[in-house]
C-alpha positions in Angstrom: 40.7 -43.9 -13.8 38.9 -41.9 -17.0 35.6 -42.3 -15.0 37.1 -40.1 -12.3 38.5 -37.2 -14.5 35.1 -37.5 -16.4 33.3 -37.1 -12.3 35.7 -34.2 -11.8 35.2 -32.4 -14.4 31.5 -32.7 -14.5 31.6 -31.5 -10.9 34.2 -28.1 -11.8 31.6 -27.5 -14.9 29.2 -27.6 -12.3 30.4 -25.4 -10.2 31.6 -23.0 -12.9 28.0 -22.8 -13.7 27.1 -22.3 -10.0 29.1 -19.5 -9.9 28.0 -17.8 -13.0 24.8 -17.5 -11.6 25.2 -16.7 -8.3 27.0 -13.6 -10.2 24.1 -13.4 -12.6 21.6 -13.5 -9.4 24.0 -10.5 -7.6 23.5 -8.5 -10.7 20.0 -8.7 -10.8 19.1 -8.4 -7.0 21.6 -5.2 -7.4 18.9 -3.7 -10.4 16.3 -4.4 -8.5 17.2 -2.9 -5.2 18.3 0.4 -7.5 15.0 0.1 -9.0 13.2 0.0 -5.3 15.4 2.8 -4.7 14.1 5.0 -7.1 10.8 4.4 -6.5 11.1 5.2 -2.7 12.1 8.3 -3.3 9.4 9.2 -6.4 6.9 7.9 -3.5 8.1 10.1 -1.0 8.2 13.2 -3.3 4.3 12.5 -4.4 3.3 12.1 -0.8 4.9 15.4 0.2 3.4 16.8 -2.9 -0.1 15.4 -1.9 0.0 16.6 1.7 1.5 20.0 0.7 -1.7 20.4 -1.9 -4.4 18.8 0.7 -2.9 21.6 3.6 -2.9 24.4 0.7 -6.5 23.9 0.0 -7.4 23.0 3.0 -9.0 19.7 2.6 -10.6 17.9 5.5 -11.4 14.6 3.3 -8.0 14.5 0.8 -7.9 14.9 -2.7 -10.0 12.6 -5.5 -7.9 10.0 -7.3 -5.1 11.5 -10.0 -3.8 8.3 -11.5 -5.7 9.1 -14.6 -5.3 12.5 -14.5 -2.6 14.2 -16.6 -0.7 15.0 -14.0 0.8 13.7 -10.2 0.6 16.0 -7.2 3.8 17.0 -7.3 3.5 18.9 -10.2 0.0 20.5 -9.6 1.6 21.7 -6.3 
């Protein structure tokens, strides 16, 4: 009979800790679909930055590379 309250109890701590992370999971998958969020939208702001600049100068062949400059498009726009 103790073996079976010993099995039971192993399996609710087992599933206690199931569902702790499962919640821990949820938490993080919620961060990181905020985080993809946020970054959408900076992308989308620096691409209509970018076009609005190339159309402005009237570039046929784009702008050079800014990552290493000082600033993004959006803000030399």
């Amino acid at each position: 009979m103790s073996i079976e309250i010993l099995l039971v109890s192993l399996l609710l701590l087992v599933l206690v800790l199931v569902i702790h992370l499962l919640r821990r999971l949820e938490r993080v998958h919620d961060k990181l679909d905020n985080k993809i969020e946020e970054e959408r939208i900076n992308l989308f702001s620096q691409l209509e930055a970018y076009n609005s600049l190339r159309d402005r100068l009237d570039l046929r062949r784009g702008l050079p590379y800014t990552k290493s400059w000082s600033a993004a498009p959006d803000f030399y726009s």
